[in-house]
C-alpha positions in Angstrom: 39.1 41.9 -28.6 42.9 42.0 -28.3 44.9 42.4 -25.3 48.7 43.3 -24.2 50.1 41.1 -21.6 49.5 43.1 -19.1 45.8 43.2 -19.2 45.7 39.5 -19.7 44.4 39.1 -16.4 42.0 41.5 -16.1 40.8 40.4 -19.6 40.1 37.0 -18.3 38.9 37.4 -15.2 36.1 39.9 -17.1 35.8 36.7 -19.8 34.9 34.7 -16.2 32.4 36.9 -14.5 30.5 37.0 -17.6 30.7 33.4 -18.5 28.9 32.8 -15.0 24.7 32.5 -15.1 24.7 34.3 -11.7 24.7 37.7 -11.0 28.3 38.9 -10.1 28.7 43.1 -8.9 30.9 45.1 -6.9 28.6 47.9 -5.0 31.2 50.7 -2.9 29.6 52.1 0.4 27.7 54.8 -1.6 26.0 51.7 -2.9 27.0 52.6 -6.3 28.1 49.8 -9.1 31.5 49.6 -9.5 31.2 46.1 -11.6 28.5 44.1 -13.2 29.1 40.8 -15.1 26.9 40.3 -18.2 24.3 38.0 -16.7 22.8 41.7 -15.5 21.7 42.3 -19.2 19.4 39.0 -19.0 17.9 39.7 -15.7 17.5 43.5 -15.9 18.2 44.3 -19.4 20.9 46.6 -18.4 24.5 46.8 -20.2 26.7 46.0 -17.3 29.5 48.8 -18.5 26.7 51.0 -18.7 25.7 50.1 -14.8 28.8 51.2 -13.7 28.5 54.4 -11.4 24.5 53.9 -11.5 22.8 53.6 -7.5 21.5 49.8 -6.9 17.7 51.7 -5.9 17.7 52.5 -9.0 18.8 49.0 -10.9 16.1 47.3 -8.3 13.0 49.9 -8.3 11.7 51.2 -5.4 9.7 48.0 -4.7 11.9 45.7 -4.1 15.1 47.7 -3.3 13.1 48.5 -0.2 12.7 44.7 0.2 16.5 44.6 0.0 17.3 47.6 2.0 17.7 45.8 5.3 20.2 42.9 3.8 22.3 46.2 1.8 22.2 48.5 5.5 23.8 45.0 7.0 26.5 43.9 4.6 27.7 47.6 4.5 27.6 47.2 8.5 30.4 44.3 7.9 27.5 41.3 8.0 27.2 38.7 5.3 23.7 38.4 4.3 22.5 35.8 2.3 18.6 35.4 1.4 16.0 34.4 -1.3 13.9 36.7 -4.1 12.0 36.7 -6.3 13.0 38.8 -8.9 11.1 40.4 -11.8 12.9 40.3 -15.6 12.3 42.6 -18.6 11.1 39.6 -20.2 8.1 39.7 -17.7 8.8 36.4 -16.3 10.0 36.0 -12.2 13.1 34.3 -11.2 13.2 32.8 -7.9 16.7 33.3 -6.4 19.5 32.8 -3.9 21.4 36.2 -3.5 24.5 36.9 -1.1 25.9 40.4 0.3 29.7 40.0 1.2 30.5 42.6 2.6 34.7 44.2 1.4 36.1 44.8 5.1 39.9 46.3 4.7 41.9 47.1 7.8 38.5 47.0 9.5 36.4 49.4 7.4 33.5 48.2 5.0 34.9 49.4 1.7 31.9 47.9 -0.2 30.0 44.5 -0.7 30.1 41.9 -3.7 26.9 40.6 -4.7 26.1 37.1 -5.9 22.8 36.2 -7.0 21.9 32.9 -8.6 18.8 31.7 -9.9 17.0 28.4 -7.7 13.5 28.4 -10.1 14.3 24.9 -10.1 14.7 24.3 -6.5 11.0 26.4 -5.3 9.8 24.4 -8.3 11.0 21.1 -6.9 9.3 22.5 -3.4 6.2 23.3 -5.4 5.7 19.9 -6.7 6.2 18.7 -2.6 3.6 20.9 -1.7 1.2 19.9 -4.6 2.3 16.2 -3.7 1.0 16.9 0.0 -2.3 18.4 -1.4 -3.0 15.4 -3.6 -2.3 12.9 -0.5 -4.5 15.0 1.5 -7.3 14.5 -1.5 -6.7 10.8 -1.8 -6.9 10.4 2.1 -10.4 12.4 2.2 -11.7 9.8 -0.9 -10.3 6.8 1.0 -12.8 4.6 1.9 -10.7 3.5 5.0 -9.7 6.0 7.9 -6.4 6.9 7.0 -4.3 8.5 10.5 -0.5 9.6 11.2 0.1 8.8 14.8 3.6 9.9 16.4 5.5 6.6 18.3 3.0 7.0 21.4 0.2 6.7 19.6 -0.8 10.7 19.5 -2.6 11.6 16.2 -1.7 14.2 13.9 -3.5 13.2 11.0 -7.3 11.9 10.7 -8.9 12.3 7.7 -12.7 12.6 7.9 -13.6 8.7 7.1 -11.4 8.0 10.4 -13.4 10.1 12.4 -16.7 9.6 11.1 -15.9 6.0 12.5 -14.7 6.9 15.9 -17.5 9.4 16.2 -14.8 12.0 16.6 -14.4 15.7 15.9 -11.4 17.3 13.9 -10.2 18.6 17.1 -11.2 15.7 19.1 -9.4 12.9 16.8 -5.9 14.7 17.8 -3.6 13.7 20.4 -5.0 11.2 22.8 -8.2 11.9 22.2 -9.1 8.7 20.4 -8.4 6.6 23.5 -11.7 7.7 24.9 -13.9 6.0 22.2 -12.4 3.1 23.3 -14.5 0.3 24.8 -13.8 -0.1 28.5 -12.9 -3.5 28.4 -10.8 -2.8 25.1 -8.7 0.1 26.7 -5.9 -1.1 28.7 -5.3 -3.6 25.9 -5.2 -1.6 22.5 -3.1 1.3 24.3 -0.5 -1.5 26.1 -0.3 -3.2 23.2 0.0 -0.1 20.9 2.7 1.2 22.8 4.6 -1.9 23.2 4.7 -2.4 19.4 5.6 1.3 18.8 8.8 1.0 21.2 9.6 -2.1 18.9 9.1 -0.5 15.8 7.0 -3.0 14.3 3.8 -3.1 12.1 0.6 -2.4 14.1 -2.2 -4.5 13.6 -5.5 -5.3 15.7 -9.1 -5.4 16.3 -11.2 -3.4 19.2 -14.2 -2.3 19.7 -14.9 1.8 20.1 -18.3 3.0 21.9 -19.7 6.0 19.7 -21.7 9.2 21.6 -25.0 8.1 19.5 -24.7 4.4 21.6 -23.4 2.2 19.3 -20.6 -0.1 19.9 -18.4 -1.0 16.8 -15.8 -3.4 15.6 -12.7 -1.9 14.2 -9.8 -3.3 12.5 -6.4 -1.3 11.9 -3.5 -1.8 10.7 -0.2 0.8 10.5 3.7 0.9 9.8 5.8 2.7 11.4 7.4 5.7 9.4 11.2 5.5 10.1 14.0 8.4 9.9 17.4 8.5 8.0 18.5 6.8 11.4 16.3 3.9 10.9 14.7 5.6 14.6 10.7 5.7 14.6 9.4 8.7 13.7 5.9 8.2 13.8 2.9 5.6 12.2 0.9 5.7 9.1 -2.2 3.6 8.8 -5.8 2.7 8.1 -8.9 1.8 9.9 -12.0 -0.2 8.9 -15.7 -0.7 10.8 -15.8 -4.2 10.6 -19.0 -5.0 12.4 -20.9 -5.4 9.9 -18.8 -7.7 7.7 -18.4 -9.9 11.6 -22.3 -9.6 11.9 -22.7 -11.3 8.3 -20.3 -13.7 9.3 -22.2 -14.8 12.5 -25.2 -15.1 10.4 -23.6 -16.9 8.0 -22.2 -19.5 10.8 -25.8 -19.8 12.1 -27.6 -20.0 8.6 -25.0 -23.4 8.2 -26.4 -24.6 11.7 -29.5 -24.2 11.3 -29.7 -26.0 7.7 -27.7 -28.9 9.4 -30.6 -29.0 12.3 -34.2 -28.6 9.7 -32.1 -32.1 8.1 -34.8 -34.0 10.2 -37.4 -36.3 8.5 -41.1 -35.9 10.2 -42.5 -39.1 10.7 -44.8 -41.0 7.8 -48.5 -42.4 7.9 -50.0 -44.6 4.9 -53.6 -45.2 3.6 -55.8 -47.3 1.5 -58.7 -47.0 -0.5 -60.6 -50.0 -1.4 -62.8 -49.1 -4.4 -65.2 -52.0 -4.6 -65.9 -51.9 -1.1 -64.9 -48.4 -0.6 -63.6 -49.4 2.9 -60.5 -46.8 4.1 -57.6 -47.7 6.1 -55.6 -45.7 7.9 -52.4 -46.5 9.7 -51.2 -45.6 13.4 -49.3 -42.7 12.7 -52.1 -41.4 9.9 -54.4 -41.3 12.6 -51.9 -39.5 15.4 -51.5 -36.9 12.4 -55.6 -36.8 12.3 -55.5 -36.4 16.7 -58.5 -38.9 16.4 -58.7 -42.0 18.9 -56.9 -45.1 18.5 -60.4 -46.9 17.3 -61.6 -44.0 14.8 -63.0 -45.3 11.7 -62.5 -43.1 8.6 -64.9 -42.9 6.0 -64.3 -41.9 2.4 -66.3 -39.0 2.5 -65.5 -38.0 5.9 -62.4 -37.1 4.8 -63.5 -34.0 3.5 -63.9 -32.0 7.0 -60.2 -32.2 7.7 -59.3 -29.8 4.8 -59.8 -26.0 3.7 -62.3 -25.8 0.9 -59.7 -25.1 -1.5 -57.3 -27.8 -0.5 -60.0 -29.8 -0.7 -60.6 -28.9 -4.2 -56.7 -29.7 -5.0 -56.7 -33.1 -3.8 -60.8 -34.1 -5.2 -59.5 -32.9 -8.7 -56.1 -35.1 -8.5 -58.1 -38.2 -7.3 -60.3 -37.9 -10.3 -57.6 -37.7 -12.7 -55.8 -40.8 -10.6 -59.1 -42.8 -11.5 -59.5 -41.6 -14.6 -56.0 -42.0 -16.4 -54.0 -43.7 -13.6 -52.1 -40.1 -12.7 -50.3 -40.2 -9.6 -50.6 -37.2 -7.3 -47.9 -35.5 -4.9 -49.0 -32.7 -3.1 -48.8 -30.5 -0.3 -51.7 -29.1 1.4 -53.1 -27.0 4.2 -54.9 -29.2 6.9 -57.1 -29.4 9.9 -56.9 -31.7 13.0 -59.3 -33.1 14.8 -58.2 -30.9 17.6 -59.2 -28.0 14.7 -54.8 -27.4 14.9 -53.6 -26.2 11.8 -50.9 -28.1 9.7 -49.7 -28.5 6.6 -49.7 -32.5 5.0 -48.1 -33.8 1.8 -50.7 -36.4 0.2 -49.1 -38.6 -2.1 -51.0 -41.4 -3.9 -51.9 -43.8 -6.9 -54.0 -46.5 -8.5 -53.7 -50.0 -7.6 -54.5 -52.3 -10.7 -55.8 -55.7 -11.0 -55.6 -57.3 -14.6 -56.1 -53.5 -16.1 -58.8 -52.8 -13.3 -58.2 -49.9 -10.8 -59.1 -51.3 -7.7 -57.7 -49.5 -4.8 -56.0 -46.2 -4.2 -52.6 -46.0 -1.5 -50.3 -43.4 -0.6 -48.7 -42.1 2.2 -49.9 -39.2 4.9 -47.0 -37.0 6.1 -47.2 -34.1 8.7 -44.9 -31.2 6.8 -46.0 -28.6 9.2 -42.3 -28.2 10.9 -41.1 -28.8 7.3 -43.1 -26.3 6.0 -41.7 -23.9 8.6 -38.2 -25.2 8.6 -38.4 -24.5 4.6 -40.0 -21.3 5.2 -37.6 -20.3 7.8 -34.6 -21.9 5.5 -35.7 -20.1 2.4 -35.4 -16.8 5.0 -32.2 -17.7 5.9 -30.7 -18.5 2.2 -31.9 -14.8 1.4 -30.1 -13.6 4.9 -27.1 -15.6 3.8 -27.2 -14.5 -0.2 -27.7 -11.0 1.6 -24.9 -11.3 4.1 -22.8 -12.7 1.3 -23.8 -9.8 -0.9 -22.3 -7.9 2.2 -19.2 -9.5 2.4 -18.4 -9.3 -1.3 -18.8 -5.3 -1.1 -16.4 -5.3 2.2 -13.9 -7.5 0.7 -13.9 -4.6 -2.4 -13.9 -2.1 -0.1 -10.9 -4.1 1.4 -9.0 -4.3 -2.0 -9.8 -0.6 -2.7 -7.9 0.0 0.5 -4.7 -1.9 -0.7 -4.9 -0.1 -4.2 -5.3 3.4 -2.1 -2.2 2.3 -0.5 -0.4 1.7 -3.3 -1.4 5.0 -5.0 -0.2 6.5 -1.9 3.1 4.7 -2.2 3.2 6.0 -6.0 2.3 9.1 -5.1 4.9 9.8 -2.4 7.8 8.1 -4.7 7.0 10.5 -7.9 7.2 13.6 -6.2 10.5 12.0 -4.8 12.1 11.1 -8.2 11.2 14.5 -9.4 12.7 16.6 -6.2 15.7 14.5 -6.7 16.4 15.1 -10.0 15.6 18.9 -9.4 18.4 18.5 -6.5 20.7 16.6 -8.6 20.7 19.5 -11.2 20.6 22.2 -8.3 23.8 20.8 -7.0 25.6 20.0 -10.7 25.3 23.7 -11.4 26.4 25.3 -7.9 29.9 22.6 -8.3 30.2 24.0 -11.9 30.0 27.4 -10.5 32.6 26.2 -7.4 30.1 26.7 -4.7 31.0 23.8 -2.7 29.2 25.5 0.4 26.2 25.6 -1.5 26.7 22.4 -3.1 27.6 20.4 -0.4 24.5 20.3 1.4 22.8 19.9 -1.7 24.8 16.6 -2.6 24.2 15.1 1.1 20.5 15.8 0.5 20.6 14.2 -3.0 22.3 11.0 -1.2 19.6 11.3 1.5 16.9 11.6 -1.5 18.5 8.3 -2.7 18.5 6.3 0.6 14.8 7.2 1.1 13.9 5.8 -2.5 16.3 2.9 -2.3 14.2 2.2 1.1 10.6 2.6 -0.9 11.8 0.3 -3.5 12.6 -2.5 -1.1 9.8 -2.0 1.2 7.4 -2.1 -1.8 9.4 -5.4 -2.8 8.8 -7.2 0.3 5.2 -6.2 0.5 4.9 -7.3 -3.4 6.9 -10.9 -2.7 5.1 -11.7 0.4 1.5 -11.1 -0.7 2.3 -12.9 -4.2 -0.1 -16.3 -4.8 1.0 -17.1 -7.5 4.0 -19.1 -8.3 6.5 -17.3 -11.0 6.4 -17.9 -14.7 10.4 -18.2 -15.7 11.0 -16.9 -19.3 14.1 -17.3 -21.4 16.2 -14.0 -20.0 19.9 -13.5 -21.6 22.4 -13.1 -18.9 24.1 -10.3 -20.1 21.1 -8.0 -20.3 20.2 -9.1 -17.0 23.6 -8.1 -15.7 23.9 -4.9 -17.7 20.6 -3.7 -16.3 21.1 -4.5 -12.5 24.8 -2.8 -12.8 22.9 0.3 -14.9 20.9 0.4 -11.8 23.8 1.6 -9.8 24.6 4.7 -9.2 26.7 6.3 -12.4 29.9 6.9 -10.7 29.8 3.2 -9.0 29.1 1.1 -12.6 32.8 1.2 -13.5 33.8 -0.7 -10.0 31.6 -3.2 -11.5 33.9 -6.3 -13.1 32.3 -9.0 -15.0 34.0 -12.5 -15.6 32.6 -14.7 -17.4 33.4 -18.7 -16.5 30.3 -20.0 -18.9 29.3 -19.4 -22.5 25.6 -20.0 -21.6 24.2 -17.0 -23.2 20.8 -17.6 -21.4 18.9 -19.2 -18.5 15.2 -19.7 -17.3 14.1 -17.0 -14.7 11.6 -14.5 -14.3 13.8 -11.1 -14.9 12.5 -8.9 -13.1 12.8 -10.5 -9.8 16.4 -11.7 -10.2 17.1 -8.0 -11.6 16.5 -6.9 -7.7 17.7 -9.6 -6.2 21.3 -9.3 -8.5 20.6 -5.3 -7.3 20.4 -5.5 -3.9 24.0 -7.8 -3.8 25.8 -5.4 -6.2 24.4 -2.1 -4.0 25.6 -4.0 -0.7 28.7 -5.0 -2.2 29.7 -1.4 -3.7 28.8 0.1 -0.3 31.0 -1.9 1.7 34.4 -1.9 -0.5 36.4 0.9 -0.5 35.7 3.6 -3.0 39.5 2.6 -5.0 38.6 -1.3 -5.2 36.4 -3.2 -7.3 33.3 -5.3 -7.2 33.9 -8.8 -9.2 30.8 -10.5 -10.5 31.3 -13.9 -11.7 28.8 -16.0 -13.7 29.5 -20.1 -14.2 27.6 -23.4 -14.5 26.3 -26.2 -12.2 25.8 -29.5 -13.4 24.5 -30.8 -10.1 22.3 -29.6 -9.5 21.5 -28.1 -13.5 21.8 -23.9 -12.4 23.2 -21.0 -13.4 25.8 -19.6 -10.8 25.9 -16.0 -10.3 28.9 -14.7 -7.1 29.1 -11.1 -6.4 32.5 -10.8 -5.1 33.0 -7.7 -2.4 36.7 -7.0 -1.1 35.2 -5.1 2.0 36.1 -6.4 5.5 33.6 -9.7 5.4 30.7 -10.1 7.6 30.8 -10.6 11.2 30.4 -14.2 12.5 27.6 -13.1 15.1 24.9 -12.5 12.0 25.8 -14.9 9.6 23.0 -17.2 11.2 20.5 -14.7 10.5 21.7 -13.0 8.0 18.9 -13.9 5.3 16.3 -13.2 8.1 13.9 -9.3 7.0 15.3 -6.8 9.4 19.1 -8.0 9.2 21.9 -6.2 8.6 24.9 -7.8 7.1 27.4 -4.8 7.9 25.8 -2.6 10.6 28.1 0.1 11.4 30.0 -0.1 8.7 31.0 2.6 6.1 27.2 2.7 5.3 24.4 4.3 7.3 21.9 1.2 9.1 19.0 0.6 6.0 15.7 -1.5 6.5 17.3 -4.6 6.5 15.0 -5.8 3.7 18.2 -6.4 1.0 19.4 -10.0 1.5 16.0 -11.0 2.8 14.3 -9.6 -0.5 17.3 -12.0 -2.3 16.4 -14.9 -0.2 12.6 -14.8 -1.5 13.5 -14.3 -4.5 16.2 -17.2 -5.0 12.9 -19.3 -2.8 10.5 -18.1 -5.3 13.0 -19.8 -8.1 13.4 -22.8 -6.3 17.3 -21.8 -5.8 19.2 -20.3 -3.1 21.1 -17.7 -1.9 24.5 -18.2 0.1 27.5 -16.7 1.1 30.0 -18.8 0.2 33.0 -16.9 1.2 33.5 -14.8 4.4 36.8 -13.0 5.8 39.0 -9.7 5.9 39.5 -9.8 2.8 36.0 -9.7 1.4 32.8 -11.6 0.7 31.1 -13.5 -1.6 27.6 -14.2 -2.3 26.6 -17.1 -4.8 22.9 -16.8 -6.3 22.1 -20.7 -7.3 19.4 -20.3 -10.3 18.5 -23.8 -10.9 17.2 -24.7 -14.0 14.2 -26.8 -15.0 
């Protein structure tokens, strides 16, 4: 298409409107098209020359021009409208969208309106994947086997999900709001609600035992614990948390306690009594405590046969049949029987004997005579007890699971809150990329401030999961070889894109690499660049320098800011979780979770963390990696 100079203009500013995705038209007060850019033809299959002069009821349809009607009947009246649609393509497919009615006002009569619509599919689908996030949180609540609960900074709930109030021995309704501090035991009340609040006007983690009195009678342990949920502010917004019934695993330890008492107390030795048989005369002998055992007088005289009447037929039988095999092949016997006193009391007796030889002769039969009654029961009862305690152990394994499923839950929660967030972030950061391409900067501002917010919050989850991660690890680390200059390209690729060229390496060493474990040094080296960025002006850069140590043997790492250094009142603590190096400056208060998270990591590495240079004109931070 050629053009004289003097429609270069308008030929170009036609080139512009259609170059643009979003719907660009000029509609005059009869609401007829006077202009349509080409992005009509893909949403309505219309030629935009060929729109010209046509009514906008009947581009839209009676359906959802009557939608519109009410935003067209306002910008003609001289209002700006500005609303979302969904609007239906010839292609069959619906595109959600952002539309805005400006209205032409000329010497103070509406002339017209201009329409812009632009298409924000990705945005509802960014919201979509929120909403679907939600659903799935709601789903893994209800599977929890803890109570899971939101609870606002005084401790009114929001949020149970039906595990919590099956506990409590709540309602729905009756779990929200204060409702929960009627379950409480009396002499629990005053306690879990002071301390509660107290810890909510702190902002710290919750964590505590009480007891709650259920409406069927029974009086139950609990254990929970919850974190507080903070705004952009760092303020409290409310608590997230879980709660356990813990009597039973208290119960098995009690039992468990006694059980270890009671083995230490059946440790006693009943007294013994011995006897003889001599077989050539066939005289018995019985000695002092033999015949206490027996409850016959002091002067009682046994006789061999008369020995029978103090057993049970069948014990009998036991202990005839292992005399005769004594006598016969010189078997000893050990056994334990029922018995009869004197006094016709029941016991039970261990009869132990053998053969006496003289020059291969038997001539006598001795043993010992031992009352195993309280043994008998003490082994009875103990062999009860080691079944209660395999039991109650039993139990505790299956609560300590259902313990560790809790912390897994937790961390699927965690996951499952952060994905959504990567993914609404990345919507936003496309959202607000095409609205600056288009110049909408009042569109695209908010969009960028809510990317940056999106960015705070996942910066936040990062570091909080860190901490949890460092201060529940056992284990000591395992240092690998790592090369230095991957480690420092991937913290610094870490940053965000437009802050990586601030980022100046220099290079005092030739050692190419050094003994850590990566991934922890990654954060830590993270968390110093991401402080350092934020607190040096936008035009100035951020040095890092790596060198050697010979004393100690270590790899020195500085990350050089040139902000305005660190105020002398929180150097002391600056290391400490919850400290902020900077607060007020530039950036917005965070968790104060970065230097403390480079602290335990440098600990973890047997190194240190320090800041080695502090004024107006900047400061540095040395990482001291010592090496094995």
């Amino acid at each position: 298409m050629n053009a004289s100079p003097a429609q270069e203009p308008a030929f170009f500013l036609r080139r512009l409107a259609d170059l643009v995705p979003s719907m660009l038209a000029y509609w005059d007060k009869d609401q007829r098209c006077r202009f349509a850019n080409h992005a009509y033809e893909r949403w309505f299959g219309v030629d935009p020359d060929a729109l010209v002069g046509t009514s906008i009821r009947d581009l839209l349809g009676p359906e959802l021009f009557a939608l519109n009607r009410p935003h067209i009947q306002a910008a003609l009246a001289g209002t700006a409208q500005a609303f979302e649609r969904l609007v239906p393509g010839p292609d069959g497919i619906g595109r959600h969208s952002l539309a805005y009615y400006l209205p032409d006002i000329v010497d103070g009569e509406v002339h017209g309106f201009v329409v812009q619509v632009t298409e924000i599919t990705a945005l509802k689908t960014a919201e979509v994947a929120l909403k679907e996030s939600e659903a799935r949180f709601r789903t893994l609540a209800e599977s929890s086997p803890s109570g899971i609960y939101f609870a606002d900074a005084d401790g009114r709930r929001s949020y149970t999900n039906t595990r919590w109030q099956e506990i409590f021995g709540l309602g729905n309704e009756q779990a929200l709001g204060e409702g929960w501090i009627s379950a409480l035991h009396p002499d629990d009340r005053d306690r879990v609600v002071t301390g509660w609040r107290e810890i909510a006007a702190a902002g710290r983690e919750f964590a505590m035992e009480f007891r709650v009195c259920k409406g069927d009678g029974q009086v139950r342990l609990l254990r929970t614990r919850a974190k507080p949920v903070r705004a952009d502010d760092g303020t409290v917004r409310g608590f997230v948390g879980a709660l356990d019934d813990i009597t039973a695993q208290r119960d098995a330890e009690e039992r468990l306690r006694a059980s270890e008492h009671l083995l230490d107390r059946t440790g006693r030795i009943a007294g013994v009594g011995g006897w003889e048989v001599d077989l050539r005369s066939e005289r018995v002998t019985w000695s002092a405590h033999t015949r206490r055992i027996h409850e016959v007088d002091a002067d009682y005289t046994p006789a061999l046969l008369g020995s029978q009447a103090f057993y049970p037929p069948e014990a009998w039988a036991r202990l005839d049949a292992a005399i005769r095999a004594a006598l016969k092949d010189g078997t000893p016997w050990d056994l334990e029987v029922p018995f009869i006193t004197a006094k016709s009391r029941h016991l039970w007796v261990r009869s132990f004997g053998e053969i006496d030889y003289e020059d291969g002769v038997p001539v006598r039969l001795v043993g010992a005579f031992q009352d195993i009654t309280e043994h008998k029961r003490h082994k009875e009862e103990l062999q009860r007890e080691q079944e209660l305690r395999i039991e109650s152990e039993r139990q505790a394994a299956a609560l300590s699971r259902l313990l560790k499923e809790r912390e897994e839950m937790l961390d699927v929660l965690a996951h499952e809150v952060r994905q959504p967030l990567n993914n609404a972030s990345a919507a936003l950061q496309g959202a607000a990329a095409t609205l600056a391409g288009l110049q909408h900067d009042a569109a695209a501002a908010p969009l960028m401030r809510a990317q940056a917010v999106m960015g705070q919050v996942l910066a936040s989850i990062d570091n909080t999961l860190a901490v949890a991660s460092l201060l529940a690890r056992p284990e000591p680390i395992q240092p690998g070889d790592t090369d230095i200059d991957t480690l420092l390209a991937v913290a610094i690729a870490d940053m965000p894109v437009a802050e990586r060229r601030r980022v100046v390496i220099d290079r005092a060493t030739a050692t190419r690499t050094a003994a850590m474990d990566m991934s922890l040094m990654r954060l830590a080296l993270r968390n110093l660049l991401s402080n350092a960025l934020r607190y040096t002006a936008p035009d100035k850069a951020v040095t890092v320098r790596v060198s050697d140590s010979d004393d100690p043997l270590a790899l020195v790492i500085d990350v050089e800011d040139a902000g305005s250094g660190v105020p002398a009142d929180l150097v002391s603590t600056l290391f400490e979780r919850g400290a902020h190096s900077r607060p007020g400056h530039i950036a917005p208060h965070g968790l104060g979770l970065g230097l403390y998270i480079v602290r335990r990591v440098m600990e973890l590495h047997d190194g240190r963390v320090e800041l080695v240079r502090n004024g107006s004109e900047g400061a540095t931070f040395r990482l001291l990696v010592v090496q094995p």
